[in-house]
N, C-alpha and C positions, 0 to 999 in steps of 0.2 A: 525652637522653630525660628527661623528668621523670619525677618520682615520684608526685606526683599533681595531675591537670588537673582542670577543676571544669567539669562544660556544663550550660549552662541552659537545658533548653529553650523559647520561646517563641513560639507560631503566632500566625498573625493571624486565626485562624478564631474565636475566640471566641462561643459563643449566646447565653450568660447576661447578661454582658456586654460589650459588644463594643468591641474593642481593648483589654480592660481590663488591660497590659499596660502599656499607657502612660497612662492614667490618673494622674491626681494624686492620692496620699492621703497624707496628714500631710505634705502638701508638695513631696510628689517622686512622679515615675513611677513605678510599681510595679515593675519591673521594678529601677530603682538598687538597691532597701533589699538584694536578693540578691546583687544584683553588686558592692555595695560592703564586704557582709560577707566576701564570696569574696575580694577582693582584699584586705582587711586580713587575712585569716590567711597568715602566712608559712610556713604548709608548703606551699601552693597555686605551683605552677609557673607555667602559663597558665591563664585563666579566658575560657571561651569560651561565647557566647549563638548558639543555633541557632534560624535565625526563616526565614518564607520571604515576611515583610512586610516592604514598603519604610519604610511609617512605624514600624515598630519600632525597622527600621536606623538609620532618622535620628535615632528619640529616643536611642536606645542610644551611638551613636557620637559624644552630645556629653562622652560617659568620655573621658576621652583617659589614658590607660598601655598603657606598653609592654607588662602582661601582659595584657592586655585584647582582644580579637577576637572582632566580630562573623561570624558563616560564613554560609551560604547553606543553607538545610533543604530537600529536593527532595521535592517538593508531594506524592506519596508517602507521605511522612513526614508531613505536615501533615495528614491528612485525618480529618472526624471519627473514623471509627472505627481511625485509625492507633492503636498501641501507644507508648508512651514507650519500650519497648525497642525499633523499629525505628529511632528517631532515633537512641541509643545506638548502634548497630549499625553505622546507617550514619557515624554519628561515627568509631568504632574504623577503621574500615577504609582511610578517611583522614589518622589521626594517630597520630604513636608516643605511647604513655607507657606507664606500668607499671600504676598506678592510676585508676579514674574517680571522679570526686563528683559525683553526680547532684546538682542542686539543682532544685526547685519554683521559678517565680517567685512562684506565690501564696502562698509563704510569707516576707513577709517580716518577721515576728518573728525572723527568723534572725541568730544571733551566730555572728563570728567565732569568742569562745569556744567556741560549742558545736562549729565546726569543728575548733579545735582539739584541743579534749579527745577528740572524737569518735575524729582521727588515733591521737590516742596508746591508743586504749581498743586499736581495730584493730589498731596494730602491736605493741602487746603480749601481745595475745592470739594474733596469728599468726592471724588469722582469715580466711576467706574471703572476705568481706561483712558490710556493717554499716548496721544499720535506723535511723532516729531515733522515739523513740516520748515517749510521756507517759504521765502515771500516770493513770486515771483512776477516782475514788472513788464510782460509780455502781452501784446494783444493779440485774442484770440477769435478765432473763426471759425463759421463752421458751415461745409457746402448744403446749402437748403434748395434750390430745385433747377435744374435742368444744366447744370452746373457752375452756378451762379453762388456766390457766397455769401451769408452776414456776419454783421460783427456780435461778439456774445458779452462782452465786457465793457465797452465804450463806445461813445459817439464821433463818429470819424468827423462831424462838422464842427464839434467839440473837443478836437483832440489835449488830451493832458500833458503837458510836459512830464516828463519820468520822472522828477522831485514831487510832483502835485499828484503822481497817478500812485490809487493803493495797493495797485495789484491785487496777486488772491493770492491764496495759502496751498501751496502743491507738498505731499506725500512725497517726503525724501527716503522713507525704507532706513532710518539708520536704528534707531527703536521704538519699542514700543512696552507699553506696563499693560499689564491688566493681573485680576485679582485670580487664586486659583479655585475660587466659588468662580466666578463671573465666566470665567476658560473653559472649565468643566461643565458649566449649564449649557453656556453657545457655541462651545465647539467653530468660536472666534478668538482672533487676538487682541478684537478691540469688541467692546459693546456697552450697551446702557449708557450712561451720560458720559460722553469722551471730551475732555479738556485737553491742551496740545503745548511744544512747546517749539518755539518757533528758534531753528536754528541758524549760524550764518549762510548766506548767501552761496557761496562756494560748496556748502554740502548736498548742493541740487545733484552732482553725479556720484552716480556710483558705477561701482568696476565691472559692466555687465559684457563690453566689448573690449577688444587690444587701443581702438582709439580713445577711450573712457582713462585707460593706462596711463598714457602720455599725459594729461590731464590732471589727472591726480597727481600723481608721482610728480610734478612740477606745482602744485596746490603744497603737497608737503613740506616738499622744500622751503617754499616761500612761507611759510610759518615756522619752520627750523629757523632759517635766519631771522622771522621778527620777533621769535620768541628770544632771539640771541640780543639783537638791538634792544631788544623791551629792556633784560636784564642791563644790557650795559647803559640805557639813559636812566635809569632808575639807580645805578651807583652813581651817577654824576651828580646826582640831587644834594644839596646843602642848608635848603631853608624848605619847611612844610607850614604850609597854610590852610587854615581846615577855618570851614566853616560851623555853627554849633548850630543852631534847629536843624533838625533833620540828620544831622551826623552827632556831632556828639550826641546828642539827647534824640528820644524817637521822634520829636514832633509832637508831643502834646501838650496840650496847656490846658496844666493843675494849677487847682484853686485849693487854700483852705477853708474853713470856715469862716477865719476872718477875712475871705475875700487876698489873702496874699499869694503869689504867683508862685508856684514851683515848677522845677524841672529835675528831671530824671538823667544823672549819667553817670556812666560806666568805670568800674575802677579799673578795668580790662584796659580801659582806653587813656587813663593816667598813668599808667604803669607805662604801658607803652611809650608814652611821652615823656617818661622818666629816662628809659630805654634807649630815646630817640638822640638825645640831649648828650646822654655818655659816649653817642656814635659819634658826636659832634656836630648835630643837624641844628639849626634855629628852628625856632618856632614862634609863628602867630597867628593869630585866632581875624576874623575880620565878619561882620555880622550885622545885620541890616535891624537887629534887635539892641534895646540899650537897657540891661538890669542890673540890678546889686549883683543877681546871682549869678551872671555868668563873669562880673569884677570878683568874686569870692573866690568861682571855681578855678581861675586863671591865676588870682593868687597863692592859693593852693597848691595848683602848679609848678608856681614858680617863672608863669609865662609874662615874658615883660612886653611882647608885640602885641599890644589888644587894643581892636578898633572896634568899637561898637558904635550904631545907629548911622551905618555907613550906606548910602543906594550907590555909589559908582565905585564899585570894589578896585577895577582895572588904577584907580588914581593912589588907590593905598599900597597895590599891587609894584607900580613905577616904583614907590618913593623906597620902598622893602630891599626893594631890585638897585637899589641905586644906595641906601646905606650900605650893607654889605657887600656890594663891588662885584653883583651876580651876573651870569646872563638867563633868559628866559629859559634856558636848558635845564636851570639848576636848580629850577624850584616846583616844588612840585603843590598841588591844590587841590584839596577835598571839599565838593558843595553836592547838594541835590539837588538845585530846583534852576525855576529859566533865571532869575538873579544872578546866577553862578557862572553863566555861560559865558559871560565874554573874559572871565577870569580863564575858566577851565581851557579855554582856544588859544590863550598864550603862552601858557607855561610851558613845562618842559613833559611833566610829567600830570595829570588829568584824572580822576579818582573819584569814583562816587558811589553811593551805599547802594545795593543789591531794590530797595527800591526808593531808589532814585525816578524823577519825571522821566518819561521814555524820550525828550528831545534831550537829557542833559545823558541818557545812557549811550546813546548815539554816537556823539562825539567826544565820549572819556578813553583813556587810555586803555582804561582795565577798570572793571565792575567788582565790587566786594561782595564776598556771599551773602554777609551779613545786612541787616536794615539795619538803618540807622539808627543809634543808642545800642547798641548789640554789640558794637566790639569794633567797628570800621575803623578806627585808628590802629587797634592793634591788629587787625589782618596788614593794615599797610608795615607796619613794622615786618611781620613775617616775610610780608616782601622781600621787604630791604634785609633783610637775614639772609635768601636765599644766594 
């Protein structure tokens, strides 16, 4: 039995637009960009499309993987005024698993990462269900009597600049989890205690009219080419600088019984730097901490750039940039926390662990799955492989 299947559902009844399912936008049928995110997250079991259109079938089924299956939706289930929990419903009752991931097709701004991370918010919270939402920084109102308005979110004599203001959390419809205990009991897609996962900003629309189209289809684009830019200033990179609490090691601080300090890290993340070294990358460590053991583990290494008990990293940062002949393009920097931040804003390339402070995830280039001590040197390696 899996742990978690992913269904998508897709009708052919469409009014807005019709078929728009198989539609081409940014290249490819609407329907792929869902189902190709579902199959690159490897928590995903099977990944199943619930359609009751023949030409769906046919676009669909030129996917070819094994965790891939297209089903047959009983026309029931299709109809306009059907519920997306009746497709669920009748989904469950057909297949074992433990957990469902509802996916949208009309969303496909959708990342595997966001699947990913989404999994892990869920099973660590132990939750019931889980929403995918976005932030959004709009003020709102709402007509209360004779046609006169208030405000519901802020004070107009107070107004917040949009950096200051938190917004609220709005239902983007791209997925959702819930358990198939939890589906089966409330004949909902979300209930009991719901934890959420907040995605980018841009995945507020989805493709419910022709001008939603234009829209998207220019969002896609625009992340085709920065996924293109991303990879090409990540080959430019020549020197990697990483920080260690928090990245190499998790962040905690062991004692033994005599009172001596240790730290935990990863041979994933040695090997890596072994790896990094044969591409022909430099490396140095630079660390606002000063111990034997992290002179042991850099000797070990083999790393000769090692600053410890350093507060203005940006001055160790110059002098790196200036032995080797670099520009700031071509070095790339791993830290978590706010210390890190005025390094992570000049480099070329920006990188920090999966739970990294949320100001320093903000303005990194790319986020690692992993927490820190878990492997973050060597996901950045797989990068630089791609």
């Amino acid at each position: 039995m899996d742990k978690y299947v992913a269904l998508i559902p897709a009708r052919g009844g469409s009014k807005s637009i019709p078929l728009k399912n198989i539609n081409y936008i940014a290249g490819k049928p609407l329907i792929f960009w869902t189902i190709e995110a579902a199959l690159a997250c490897s928590m995903i079991g099977q990944v199943y499309l619930s359609t009751d259109s023949v030409e769906i079938r046919n676009v669909a089924e030129k996917i070819v993987n094994k965790r891939f299956k297209v089903i047959e939706r009983n026309s029931d289930t299709a109809t306009d005024i059907a519920s997306t929990e009746s497709v669920m419903l009748e989904f469950s009752r057909e297949h074992d698993f433990k957990n469902l991931i509802l996916i949208q097709a009309t969303s496909p701004l959708l990342l595997s990462d966001d699947l990913n991370q989404a999994i892990e918010i869920y099973e660590q919270k132990k939750a019931d269900s889980l929403i995918s939402l976005v932030e959004q920084k709009r003020f709102i109102w709402r007509e209360h009597t004779d046609g006169f308005v208030i405000p519901l979110n802020y004070e107009p004599l107070q107004r917040p600049r949009r950096q200051d203001f938190d917004g609220y959390l709005v239902e983007n419809g791209s997925f959702y989890i819930t358990s198939k205990e939890a589906l089966e009991k409330t004949k909902c897609r979300v209930s009991g205690n719901i934890v959420y996962h907040k995605m980018a900003e841009d995945t507020y629309f989805e493709l419910d009219e022709p001008s939603d189209w234009i829209i998207v289809e220019q969002l896609l684009i625009n992340h085709k080419k920065s996924a293109q830019s991303f990879r090409q200033n990540l080959k430019k990179i020549k020197l990697l600088i990483t920080d260690v609490d928090g990245v190499m090691t998790d962040c905690g601080m062991y004692y033994s019984q005599k009172g001596d300090e240790l730290k935990k890290f990863n041979t994933r993340d040695g090997m890596a730097i072994e790896l990094l070294k044969e591409y022909g990358m430099k490396i140095a460590i630079i660390t606002k901490e000063n111990t034997k053991i992290v002179e042991q583990r850099a000797k070990k290494l083999k790393i000769d750039n090692v600053f410890q008990g350093i507060d203005d990293k940006t001055f160790v940062l110059e002098s790196l940039k200036n032995k080797y002949g670099l520009d700031y393009s071509e070095i790339a920097y791993i830290g978590d926390d706010v210390n890190d931040i005025p390094v992570l804003e000049m480099v070329g390339f920006s990188y920090c662990p999966n739970n990294a402070v949320d100001n320093v995830k903000k303005i990194c280039t790319a986020i690692a799955k992993e927490n820190g001590g878990n492997g973050v040197i060597r996901e950045f390696y797989e990068l630089m492989k791609k």
